[in-house]
Structure formats: C-alpha cells, structure tokens
VODO-401298 format. One record per atom (N, C-alpha, C): z negated, y, x. Coordinates in steps of 0.1 Angstrom, whole numbers, plus 2048, in hexadecimal, padded with zeros to 3 digits. Layout:
# VODO-401298
ZYX ...
# end
This chain:
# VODO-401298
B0DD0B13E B12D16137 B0BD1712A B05D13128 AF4D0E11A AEDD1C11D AF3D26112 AF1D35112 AE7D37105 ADCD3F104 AD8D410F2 AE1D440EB ADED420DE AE4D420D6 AE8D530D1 ADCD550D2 AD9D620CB ADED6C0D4 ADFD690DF AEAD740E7 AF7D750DD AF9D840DE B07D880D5 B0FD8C0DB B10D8C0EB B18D900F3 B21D830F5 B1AD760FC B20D6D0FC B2BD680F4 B38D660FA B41D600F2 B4AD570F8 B4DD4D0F3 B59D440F9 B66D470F8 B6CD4F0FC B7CD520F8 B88D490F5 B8AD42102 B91D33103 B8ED2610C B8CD1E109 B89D1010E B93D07112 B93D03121 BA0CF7126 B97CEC11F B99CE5115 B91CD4117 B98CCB11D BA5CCE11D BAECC7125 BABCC3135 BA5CD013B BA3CCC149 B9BCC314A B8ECBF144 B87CB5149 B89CA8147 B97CA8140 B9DC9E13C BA7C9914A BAECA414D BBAC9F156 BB1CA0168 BA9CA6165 BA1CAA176 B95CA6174 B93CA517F B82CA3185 B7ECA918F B74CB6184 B77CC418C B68CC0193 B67CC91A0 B5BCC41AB B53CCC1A9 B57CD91A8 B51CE71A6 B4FCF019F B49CF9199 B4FD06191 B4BD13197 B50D1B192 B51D2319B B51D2F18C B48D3F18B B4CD49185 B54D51186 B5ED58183 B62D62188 B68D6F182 B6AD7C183 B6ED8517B B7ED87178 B83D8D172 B8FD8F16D B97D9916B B9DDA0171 BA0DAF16E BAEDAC162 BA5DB615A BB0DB714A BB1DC4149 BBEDC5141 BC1DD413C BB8DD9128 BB8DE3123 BB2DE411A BB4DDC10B BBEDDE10A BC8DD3102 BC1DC7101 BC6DBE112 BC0DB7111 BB2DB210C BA7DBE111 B9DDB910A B95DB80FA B9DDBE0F5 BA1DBD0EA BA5DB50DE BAFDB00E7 BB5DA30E3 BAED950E3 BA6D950F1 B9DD8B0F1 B8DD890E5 B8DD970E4 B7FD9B0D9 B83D910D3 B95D960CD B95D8D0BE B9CD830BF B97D7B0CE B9DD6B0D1 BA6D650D0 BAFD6F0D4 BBCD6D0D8 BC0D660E7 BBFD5E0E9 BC1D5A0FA BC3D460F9 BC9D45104 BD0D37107 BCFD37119 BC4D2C11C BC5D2E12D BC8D1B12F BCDD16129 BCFD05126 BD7D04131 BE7D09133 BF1D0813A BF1D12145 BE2D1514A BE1D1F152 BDBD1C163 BDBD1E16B BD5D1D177 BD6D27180 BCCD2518A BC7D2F192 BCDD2D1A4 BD4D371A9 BD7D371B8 BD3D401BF BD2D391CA BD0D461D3 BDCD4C1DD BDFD561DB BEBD5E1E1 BE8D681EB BEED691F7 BEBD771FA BDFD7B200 BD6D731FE BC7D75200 BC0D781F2 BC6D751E5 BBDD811DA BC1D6D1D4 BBAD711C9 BB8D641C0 BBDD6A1B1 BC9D601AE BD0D6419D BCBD5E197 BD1D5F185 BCCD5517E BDED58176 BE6D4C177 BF0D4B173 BF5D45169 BFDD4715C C01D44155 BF3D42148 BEDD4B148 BE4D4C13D BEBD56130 BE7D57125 BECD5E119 BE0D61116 BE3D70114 BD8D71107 BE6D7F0FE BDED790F7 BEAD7E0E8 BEBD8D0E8 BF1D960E2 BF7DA20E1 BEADA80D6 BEADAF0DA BDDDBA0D3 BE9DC50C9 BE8DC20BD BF0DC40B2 BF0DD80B3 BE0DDE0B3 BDDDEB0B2 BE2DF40BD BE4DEA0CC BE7DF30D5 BF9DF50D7 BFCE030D1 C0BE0E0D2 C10E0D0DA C0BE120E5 C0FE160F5 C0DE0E0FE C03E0B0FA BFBE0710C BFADF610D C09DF0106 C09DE0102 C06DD910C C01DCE111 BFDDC511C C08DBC11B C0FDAF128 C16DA912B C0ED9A122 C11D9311D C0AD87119 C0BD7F122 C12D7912D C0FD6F137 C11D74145 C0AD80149 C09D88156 C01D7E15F C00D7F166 BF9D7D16F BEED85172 BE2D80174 BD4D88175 BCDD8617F BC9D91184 BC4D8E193 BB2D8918C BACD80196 B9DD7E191 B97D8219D B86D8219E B81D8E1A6 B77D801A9 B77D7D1B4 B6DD731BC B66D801CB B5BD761D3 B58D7E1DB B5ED771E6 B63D7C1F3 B6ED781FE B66D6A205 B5AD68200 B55D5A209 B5ED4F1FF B58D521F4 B5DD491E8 B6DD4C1E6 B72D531EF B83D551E8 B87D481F6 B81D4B200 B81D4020B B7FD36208 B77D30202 B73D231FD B7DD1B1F6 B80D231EB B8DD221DE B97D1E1EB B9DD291F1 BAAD241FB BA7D17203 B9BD1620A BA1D0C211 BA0CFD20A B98CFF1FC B96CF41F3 BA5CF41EE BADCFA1ED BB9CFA1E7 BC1CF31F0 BBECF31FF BC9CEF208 BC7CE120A BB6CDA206 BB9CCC209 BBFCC21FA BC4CB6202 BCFCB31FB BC8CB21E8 BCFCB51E3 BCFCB21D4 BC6CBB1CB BC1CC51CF BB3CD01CD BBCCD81C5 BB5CDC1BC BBECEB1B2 BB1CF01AC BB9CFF1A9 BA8D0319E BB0D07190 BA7D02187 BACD0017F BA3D06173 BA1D11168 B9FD15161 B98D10158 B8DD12156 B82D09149 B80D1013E B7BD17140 B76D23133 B78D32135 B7FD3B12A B7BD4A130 B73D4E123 B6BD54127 B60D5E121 B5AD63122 B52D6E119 B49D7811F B3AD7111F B39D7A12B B28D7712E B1FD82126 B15D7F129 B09D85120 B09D98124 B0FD9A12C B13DAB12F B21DAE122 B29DA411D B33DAA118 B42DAA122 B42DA7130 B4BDA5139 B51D99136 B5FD9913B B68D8D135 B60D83147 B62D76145 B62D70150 B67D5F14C B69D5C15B B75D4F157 B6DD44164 B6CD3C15E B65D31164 B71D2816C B74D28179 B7FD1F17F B7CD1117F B81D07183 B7ACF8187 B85CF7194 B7ECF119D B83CED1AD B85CE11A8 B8DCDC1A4 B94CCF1A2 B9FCC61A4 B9FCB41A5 BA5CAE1A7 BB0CA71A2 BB9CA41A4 BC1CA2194 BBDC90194 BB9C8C186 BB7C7D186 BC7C73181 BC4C6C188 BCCC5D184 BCDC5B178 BD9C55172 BD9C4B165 BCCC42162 BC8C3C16E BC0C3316B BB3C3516B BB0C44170 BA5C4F173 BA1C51167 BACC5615D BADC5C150 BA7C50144 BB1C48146 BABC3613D B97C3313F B95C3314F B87C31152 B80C3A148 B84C47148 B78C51144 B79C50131 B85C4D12F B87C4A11E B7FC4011A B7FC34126 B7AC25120 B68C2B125 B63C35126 B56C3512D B54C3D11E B5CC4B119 B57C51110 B55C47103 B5DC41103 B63C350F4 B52C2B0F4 B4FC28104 B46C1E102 B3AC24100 B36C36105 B2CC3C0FF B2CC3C0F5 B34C410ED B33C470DA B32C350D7 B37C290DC B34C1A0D3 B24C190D5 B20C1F0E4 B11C1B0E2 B08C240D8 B0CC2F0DA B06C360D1 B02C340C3 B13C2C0BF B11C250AD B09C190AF B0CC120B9 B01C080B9 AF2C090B6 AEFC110BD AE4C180C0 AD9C1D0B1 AE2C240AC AE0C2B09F AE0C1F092 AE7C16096 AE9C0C087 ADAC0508C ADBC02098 ACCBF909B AC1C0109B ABFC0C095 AB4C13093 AB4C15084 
# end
C-alpha cells in the first residue's frame, strides 16, 4: 500500500492496528463501499472508527458492520445513521471466495484500513483472517521486542 507521496488524492481515513495484532490475516482483499453524502464528508474531515468493526456475508451481498464514522456537523436534512451497516461492493468470484473462506473453521474478514485511493473514491482494504492464540500473540511480541533489541545492538556497535 507504499503510494507517492505527492499524490493528493491518497488518504488514510482509519486504521485497525489492532488486527494484526489479534489475527493472522492470509489475505487482503480491496473493496468498494457504498456511502451516503454526509457520510463522505465526514470522512474528508476524518471522522471514522472501523477498530470494533467487521465484515459478513449475508444474503449473498457482503456488509461491513458496526463501523462509525462521525456525524457531518453541516448536513440539516439529509443526517446519516453513525453505526449503519454498509453494504461493500466486491466482484461475485471474490464475494464467493470471502463466503466459503468464512465457513472454514475460525476464518473472519476483518477490516484493515479505509481510504481513498488515488481517484478520490473511499475504499476499505478487508484481511481474510485467523484469530491467534495467547501464545500466538506472546511469540509475535517476543519476535517484535527481539527485532527493535537487535537493531540497538546493531547501531551502538557501529
């Protein structure tokens, strides 16, 4: 996701860092998002929370549940729900894929980043993921802890 800089379109709206903490996602996946006007508005000025959020597939269509993005102050009339439910727009091979990855045991998709892409379009990056262990969690702490020690090592011995 190492985009130029100088693109002005590009923007990171909200970030799970938590997921790669609790999961060990296999896959990612792009996908669209249908929002109302408000909404996108609200996200311009980065208002949004997708942490406590995840993605099902229902019905045949794919949601994205319990996401917030905050109340757009300017809009009178035409106010948006803050934790609606939002349909996201995959293509039906890839909505197949999502489902039957969902049905084997322990699989979820789980929410990484929403943002806009370099058009200005909101888009939300899924992860096909597993949920990790306590001791899944400890391994990958005692692996980050022992990178950043080699690294000071590293740097004092230079």
């Amino acid at each position: 996701m190492a985009k130029q800089k100088s693109d002005p379109n590009y923007k990171v709206i909200a970030e799970n860092r938590r997921a790669r903490f609790d999961y060990a996602i296999e896959e990612d996946i792009e996908c669209g998002i249908i929002l109302e006007g408000s909404e996108v508005k609200s996200l311009r000025q980065g208002g949004s929370n997708i942490a406590e959020s995840y993605a099902a597939v229902e019905e045949g269509e794919l949601w994205l549940v319990n996401s917030y993005i905050a109340p757009y102050e300017q809009a009178k009339m035409f106010k948006h729900i803050e934790r609606r439910r939002r349909k996201l727009l995959v293509s039906r091979k890839e909505l197949s894929n999502l489902w039957s990855a969902t049905q084997r045991k322990g699989m979820t998709l789980v929410p990484i980043v929403l943002y806009f892409n370099h058009k200005g379009l909101v888009k939300l990056k899924l992860g096909i993921a597993k949920g990790k262990k306590n001791h899944d969690k400890r391994a990958t702490q005692a692996k980050r802890d022992w990178g950043r020690e080699k690294q000071r090592l590293l740097k004092d011995r230079l």
